[in-house]
NULUM-946216 format. One record per residue: y, x, z of N, C-alpha, C, CB in turn; residue in three letters. Coordinates in steps of 0.05 Angstrom, whole numbers, plus 5000, padded with zeros to 4 digits. Atoms other than C-alpha are relative to their C-alpha. Glycine has a CB too. Layout:
YXZYXZYXZYXZALA ...
REM end
This chain:
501149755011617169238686501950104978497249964989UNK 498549765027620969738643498450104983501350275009UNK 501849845026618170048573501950224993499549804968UNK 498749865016620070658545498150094976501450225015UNK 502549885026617470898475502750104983497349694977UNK 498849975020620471358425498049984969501450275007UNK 501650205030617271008346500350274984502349634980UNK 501049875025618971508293499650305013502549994973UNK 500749824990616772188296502950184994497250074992UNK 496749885003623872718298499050264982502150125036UNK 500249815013624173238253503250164996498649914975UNK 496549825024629373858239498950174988503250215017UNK 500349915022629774238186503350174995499049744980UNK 498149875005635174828172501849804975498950284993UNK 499150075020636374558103499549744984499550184990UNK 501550205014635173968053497750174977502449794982UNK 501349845014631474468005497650045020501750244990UNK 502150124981626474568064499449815005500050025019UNK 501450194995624673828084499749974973500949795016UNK 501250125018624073678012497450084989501449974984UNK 502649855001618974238002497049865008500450225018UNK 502950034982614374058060499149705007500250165031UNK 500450235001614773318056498749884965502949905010UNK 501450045036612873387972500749704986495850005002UNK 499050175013618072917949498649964971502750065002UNK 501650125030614572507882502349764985496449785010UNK 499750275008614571957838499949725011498749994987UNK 500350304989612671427888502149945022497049945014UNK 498149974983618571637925503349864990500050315006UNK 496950065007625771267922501050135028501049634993UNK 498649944986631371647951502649795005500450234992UNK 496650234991638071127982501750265003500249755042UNK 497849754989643471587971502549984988499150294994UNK 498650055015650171557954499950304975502649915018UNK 500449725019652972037889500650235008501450004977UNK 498049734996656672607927496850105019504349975022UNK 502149854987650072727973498150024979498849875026UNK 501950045017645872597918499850234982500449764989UNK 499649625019649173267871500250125012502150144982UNK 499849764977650173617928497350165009501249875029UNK 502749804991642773677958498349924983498549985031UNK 502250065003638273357918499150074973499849755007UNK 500049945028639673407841499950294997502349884985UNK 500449714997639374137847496650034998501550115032UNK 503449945002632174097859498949914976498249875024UNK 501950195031629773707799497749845013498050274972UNK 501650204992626273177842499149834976501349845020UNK 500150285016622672717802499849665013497550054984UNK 499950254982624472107856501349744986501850075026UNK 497450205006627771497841502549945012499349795000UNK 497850054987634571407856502149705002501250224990UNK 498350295019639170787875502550155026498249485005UNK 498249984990645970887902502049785013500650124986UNK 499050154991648470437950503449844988499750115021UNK 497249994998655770467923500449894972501350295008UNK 500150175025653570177858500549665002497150044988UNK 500850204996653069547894502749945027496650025005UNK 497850094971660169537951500050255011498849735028UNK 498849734986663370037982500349895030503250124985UNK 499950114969664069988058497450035013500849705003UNK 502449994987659369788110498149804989500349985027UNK 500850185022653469418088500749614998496950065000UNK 500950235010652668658063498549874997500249984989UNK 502550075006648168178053499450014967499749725012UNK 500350105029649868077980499750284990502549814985UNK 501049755002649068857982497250075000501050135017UNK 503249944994642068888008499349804974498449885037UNK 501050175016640468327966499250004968501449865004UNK 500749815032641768697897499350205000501750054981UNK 502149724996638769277918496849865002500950225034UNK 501950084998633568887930498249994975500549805012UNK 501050145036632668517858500350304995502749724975UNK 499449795020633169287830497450215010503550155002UNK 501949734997628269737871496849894983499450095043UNK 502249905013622670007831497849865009499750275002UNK 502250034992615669787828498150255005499249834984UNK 501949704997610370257865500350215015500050154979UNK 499049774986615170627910498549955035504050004998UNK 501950074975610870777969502250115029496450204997UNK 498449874970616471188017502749964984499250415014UNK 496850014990624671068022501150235011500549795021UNK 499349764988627271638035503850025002498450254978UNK 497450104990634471378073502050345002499349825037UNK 497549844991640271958067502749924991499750274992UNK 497750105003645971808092501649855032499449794974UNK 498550054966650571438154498249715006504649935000UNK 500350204994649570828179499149704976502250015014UNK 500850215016649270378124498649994982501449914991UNK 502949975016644570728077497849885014499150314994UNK 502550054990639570748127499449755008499650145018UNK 501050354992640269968155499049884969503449745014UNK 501050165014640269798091496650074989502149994979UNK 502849955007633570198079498249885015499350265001UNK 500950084985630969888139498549694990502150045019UNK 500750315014630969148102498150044975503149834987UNK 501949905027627469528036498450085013500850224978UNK 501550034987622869648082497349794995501449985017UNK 501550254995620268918081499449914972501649775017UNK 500850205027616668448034500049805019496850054979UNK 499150284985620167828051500649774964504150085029UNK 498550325022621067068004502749945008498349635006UNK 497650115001627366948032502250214993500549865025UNK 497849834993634567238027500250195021501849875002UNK 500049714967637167858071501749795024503250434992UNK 500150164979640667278100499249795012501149985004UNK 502150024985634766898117499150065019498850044993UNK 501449804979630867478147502550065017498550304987UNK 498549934981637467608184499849775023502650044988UNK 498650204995638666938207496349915016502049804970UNK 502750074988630266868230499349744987500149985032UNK 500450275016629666298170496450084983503549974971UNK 502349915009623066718144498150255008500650014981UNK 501549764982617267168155500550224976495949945009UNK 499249865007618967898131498450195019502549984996UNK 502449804990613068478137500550264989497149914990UNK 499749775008613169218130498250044978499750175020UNK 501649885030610969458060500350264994501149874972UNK 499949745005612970158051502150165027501150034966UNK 499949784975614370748097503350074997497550334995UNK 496649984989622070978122499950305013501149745029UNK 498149724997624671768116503649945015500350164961UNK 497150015006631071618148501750305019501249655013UNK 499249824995636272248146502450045000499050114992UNK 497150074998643072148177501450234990500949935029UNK 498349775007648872478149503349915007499550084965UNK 497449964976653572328209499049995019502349825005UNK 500949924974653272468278500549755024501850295008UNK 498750284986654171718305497549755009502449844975UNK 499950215000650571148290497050005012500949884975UNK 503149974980642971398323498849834984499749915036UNK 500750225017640670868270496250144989503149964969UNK 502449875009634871378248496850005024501250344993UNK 502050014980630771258315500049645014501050265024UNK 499750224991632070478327498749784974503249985009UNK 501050245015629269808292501749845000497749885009UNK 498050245013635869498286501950144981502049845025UNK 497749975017639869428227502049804995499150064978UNK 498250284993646269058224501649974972502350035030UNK 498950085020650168778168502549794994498149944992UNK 497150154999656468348151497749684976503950294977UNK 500850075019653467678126502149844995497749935001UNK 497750005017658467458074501049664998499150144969UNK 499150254999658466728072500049905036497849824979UNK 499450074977658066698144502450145017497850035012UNK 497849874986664067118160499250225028501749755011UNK 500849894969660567498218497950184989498749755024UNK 502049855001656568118230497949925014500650215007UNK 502250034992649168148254497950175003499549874991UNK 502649745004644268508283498049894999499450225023UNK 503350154997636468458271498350185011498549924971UNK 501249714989632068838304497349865004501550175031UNK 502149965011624568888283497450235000500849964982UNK 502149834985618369208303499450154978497449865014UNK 500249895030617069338223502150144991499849794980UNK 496749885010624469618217499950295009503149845019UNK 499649744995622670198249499550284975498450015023UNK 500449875019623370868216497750135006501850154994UNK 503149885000616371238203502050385016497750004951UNK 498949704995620771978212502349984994498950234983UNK 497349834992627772198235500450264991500350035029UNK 499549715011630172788204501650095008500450054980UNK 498549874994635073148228501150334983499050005023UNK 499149755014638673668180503350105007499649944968UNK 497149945005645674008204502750024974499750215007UNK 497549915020648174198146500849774974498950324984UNK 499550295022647973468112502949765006496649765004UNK 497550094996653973298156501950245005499949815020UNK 498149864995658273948154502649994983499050205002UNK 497450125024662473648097500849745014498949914963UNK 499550304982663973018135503950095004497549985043UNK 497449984993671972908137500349955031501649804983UNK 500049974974674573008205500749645016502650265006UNK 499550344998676072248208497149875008501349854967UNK 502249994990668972168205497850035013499950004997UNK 501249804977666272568250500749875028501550334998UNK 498450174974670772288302498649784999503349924997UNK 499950294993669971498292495450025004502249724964UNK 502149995001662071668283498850175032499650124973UNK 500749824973661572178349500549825022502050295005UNK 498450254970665571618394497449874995503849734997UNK 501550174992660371168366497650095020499349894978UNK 503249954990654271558389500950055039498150394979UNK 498950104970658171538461499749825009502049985005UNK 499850264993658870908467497749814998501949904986UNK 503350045004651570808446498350135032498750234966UNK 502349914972649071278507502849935033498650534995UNK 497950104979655570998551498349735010503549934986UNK 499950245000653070288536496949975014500749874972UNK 502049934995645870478546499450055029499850174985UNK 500549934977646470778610499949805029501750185000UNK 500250204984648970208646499149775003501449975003UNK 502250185005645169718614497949955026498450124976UNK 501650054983641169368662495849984988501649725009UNK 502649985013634569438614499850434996500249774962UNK 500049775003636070168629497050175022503350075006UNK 502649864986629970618655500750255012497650064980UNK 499749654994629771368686499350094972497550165026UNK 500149795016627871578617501849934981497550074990UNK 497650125016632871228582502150125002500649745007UNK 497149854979638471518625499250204994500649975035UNK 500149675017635772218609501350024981497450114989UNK 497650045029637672088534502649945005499449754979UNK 497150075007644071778557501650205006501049765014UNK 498549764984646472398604500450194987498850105021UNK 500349745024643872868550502450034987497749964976UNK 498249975028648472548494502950055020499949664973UNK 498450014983654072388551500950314996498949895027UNK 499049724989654673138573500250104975498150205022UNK 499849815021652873468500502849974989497849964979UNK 498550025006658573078469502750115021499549794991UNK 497349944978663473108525501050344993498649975041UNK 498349764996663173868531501050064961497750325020UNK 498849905031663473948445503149815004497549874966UNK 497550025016668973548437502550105027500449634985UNK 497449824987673173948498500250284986499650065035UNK 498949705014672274558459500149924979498650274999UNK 498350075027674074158398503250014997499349744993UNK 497050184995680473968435501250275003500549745030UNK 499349734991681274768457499850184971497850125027UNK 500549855011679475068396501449934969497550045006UNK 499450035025682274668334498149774991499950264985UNK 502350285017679473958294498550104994500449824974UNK 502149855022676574428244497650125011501350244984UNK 502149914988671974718289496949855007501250085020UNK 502150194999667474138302498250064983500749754997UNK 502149925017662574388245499150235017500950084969UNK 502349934981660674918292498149915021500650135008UNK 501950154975657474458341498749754980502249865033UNK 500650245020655274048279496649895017499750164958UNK 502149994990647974168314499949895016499250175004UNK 500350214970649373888381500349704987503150065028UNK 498950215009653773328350497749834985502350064985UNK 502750135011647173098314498150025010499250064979UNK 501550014985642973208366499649765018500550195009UNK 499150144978647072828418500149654981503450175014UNK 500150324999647472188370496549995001501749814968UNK 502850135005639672218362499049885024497950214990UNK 500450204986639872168435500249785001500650035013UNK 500150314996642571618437499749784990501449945006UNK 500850185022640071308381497349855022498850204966UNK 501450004978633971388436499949845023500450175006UNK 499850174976636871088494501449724992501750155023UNK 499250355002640570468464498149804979503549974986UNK 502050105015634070338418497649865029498650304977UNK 501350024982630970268495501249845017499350215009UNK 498350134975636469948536501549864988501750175019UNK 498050205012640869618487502950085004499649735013UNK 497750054998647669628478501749705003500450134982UNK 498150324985652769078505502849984984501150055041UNK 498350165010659768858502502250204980501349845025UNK 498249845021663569348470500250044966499550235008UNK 500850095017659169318407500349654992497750125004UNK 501050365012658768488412504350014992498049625041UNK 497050035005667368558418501050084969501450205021UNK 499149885025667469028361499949794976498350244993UNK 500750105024664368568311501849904986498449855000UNK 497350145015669368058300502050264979502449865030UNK 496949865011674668628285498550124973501950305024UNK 500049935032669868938230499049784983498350254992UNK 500750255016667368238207502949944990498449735019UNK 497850085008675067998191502550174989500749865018UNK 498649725009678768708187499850114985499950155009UNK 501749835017673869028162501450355006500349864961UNK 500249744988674369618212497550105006501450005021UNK 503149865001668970168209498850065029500150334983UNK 501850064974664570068266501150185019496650064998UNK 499249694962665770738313501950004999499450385005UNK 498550134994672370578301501349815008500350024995UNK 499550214984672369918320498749955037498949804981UNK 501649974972667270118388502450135007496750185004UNK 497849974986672770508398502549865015500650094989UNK 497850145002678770028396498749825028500549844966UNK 501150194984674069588446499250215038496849864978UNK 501249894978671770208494501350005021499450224997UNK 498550094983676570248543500749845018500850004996UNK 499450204995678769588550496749845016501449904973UNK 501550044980671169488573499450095024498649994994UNK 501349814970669569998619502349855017500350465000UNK 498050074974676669808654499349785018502649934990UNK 501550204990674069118660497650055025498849894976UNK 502649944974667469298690500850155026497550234988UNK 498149874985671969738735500849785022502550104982UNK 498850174983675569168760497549825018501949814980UNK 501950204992669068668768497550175013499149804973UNK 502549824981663869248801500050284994496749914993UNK 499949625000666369868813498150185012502450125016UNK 502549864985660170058857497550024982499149845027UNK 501549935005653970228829498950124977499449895006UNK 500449835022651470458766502750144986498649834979UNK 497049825014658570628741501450165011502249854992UNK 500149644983658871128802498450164994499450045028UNK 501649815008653271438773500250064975497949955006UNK 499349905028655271498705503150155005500249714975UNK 498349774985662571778746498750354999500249895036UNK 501449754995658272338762498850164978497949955017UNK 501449805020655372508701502550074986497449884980UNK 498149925015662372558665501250165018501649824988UNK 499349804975664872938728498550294991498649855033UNK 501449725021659873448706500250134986498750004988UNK 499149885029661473508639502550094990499649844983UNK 498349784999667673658658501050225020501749924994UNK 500849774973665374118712503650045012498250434982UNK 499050044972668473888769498549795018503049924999UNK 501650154973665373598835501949775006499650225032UNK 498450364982670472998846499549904974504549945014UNK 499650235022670672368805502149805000497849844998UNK 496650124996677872158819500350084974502750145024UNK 497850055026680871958758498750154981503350115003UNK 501849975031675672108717500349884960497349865011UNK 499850175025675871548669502750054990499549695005UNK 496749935013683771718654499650254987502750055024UNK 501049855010680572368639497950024974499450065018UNK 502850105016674672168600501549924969498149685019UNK 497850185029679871658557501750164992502149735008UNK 497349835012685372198550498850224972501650245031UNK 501749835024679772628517499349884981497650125007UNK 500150175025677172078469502650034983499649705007UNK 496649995012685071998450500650204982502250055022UNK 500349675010685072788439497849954975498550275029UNK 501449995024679172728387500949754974496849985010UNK 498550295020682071978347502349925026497049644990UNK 497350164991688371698371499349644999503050104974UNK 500250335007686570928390502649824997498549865023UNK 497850185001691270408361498849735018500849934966UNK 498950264986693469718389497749904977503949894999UNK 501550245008689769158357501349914979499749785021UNK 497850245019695968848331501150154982502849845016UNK 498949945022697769448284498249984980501050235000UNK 501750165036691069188237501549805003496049884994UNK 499650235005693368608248499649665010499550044984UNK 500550164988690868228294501749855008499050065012UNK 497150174992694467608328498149845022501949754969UNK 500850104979693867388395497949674996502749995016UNK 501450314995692066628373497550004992501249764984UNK 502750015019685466918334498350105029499950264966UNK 501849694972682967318412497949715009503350215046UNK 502150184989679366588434498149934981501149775010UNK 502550105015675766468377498150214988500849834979UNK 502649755007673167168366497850015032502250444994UNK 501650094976670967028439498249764999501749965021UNK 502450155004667466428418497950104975501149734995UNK 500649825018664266808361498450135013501850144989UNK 502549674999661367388397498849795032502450525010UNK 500850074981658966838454497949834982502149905021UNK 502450175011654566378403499250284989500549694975UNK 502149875024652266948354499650405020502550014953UNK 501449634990650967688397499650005023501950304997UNK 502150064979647367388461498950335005497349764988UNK 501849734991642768028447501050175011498950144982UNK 498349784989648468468462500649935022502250084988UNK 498550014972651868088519497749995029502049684999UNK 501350024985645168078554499750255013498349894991UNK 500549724994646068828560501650105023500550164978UNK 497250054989652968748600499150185030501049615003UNK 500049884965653969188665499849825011502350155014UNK 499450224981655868588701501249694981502650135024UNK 498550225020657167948671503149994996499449715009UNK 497450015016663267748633500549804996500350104978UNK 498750285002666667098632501249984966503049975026UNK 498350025022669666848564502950005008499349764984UNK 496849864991676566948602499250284998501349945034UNK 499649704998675267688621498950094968498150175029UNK 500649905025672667828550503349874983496649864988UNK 497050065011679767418528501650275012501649675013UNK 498349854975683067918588499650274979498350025041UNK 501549775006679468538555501149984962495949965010UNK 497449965035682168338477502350055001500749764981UNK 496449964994689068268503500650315009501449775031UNK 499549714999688468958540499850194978498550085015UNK 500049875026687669238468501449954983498249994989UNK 497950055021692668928431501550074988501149925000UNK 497149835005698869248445499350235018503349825010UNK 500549694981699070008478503850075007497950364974UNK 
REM end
């Protein structure tokens, strides 16, 4: 049997000055925000919220020893979280969430029980990480060298917000490595074998929305991408949607290593990995679901054949970020087996998602295809 359920309820909103109105931001309210969103929409209003700024506490993606002093610091009394921001505000709001005894890497690690205590506004301000409609949040834990996802029935957010104009400042760097991600979220999704008919709706949605924005990104100029700022935050919520339902697989479990030891930013690292999977799956079952995901990119770039699609598909990714080799971070061939033993003991959850299984060779086969270009 298959489930589908979408948890928080979605909301848009033209402006931040509108949701804050009709939601009647208070005192029992803490906002997660860094400082540049924080003078931009919020201090303007004269909220009387509490504020903590992630960036007081590590820059990057999050931490455990990040969550952890945010932890020791939030306010007594705050009944709603009100998450703006990308990916790592909101996971980390996800864990403030809980009233847990142990560490964040404890509750990461399933060493304790950790219960929902207060309610979750989360309101992305990139067009990627779908994080605002899912119950997993993931983190780098620090003495263990390795990222991690957790995913929790209590993690979910109470309301999704959706505001355009909270990512129209977004550097074009960001936009990119954050848009690939929310691809590779309803790419990964689709073929997922925990995938449903309504699942695949969300995935086709984000599939086609993105596809056709970023060909008239590629026709029209980088800078232009703020006019489709709307879709582009639409299309990750899909798929925040469909890989909160179907899961995501190997492309995400590959990535980790590179931002656990690199410390490359996620949709740039799904990137660095995308390719090099699909080709794989290519090689090991070119028939079935990945003819039907043919067809939907065939679509989107309105045409009826699906010859040489994927050379198409990849040339366009390329056109929006330019993917490097592996080996200009820095990678080194002798480190490719043990990031393969790595993402084979610790992200199970992901590889269970896998089009077709994957050998710890073809996942070696699939690093090496990324190395050098």
């Amino acid at each position: 049997m298959k489930t589908f359920a979408i948890h928080p309820t979605i909301q848009e909103y033209d402006s931040f000055k509108e949701f804050a109105a009709e939601v009647n931001l208070g005192k029992s309210d803490l906002i997660l925000a860094n400082d540049t969103i924080y003078k931009t929409f919020v201090e303007p209003l004269g909220l009387s919220c509490f504020l903590i700024s992630p960036k007081k506490y590590g820059v990057g993606e999050p931490t455990d020893a990040m969550i952890d002093a945010v932890r020791r610091e939030l306010p007594e009394g705050i009944e709603r979280i009100i998450a703006i921001g990308g990916g790592t505000v909101i996971d980390i709001a996800k864990v403030l969430m809980l009233d847990s005894q142990g560490s964040t890497e404890d509750i990461f690690m399933g060493r304790c029980e950790a219960h929902k205590a207060r309610s979750l506004i989360a309101v992305p301000t990139t067009c990627g990480t779908g994080t605002e409609v899912t119950n997993v949040s993931v983190t780098a834990l620090v003495r263990l060298n390795t990222k991690k996802g957790l995913a929790l029935d209590d993690m979910f957010p109470d309301f999704a917000v959706l505001i355009p104009e909270l990512i129209q400042n977004l550097p074009y760097r960001f936009f990119a490595t954050s848009s690939v991600d929310a691809m590779v979220h309803s790419v990964e999704s689709f073929l997922s074998p925990k995938a449903s008919a309504y699942s695949q709706m969300y995935s086709v949605q984000a599939i086609d929305l993105i596809t056709r924005c970023y060909r008239k990104v590629v026709f029209e100029g980088q800078e232009t991408w703020v006019r489709h700022s709307a879709d582009f935050l639409r299309a990750s919520n899909y798929g925040g949607i469909a890989f909160g339902n179907a899961g995501c697989a190997a492309v995400h479990a590959l990535s980790y290593p590179l931002s656990g030891k690199y410390h490359i930013a996620h949709g740039e690292a799904n990137l660095l990995m995308f390719e090099g999977v699909i080709r794989k799956y290519l090689e090991l079952q070119p028939e079935g679901g990945i003819q039907d995901l043919e067809v939907v990119l065939a679509r989107a770039f309105e045409t009826e054949s699906t010859a040489g699609i994927w050379d198409q598909f990849f040339a366009l990714l390329n056109q929006i970020f330019e993917r490097r080799p592996l080996s200009s971070y820095g990678v080194q061939t002798d480190e490719l087996e043990m990031f393969v033993d790595g993402v084979v003991e610790g992200q199970q959850r992901l590889l269970s998602n896998n089009y077709c299984e994957l050998s710890k060779e073809d996942m070696i086969a699939i690093y090496r295809s990324c190395l050098d270009r």
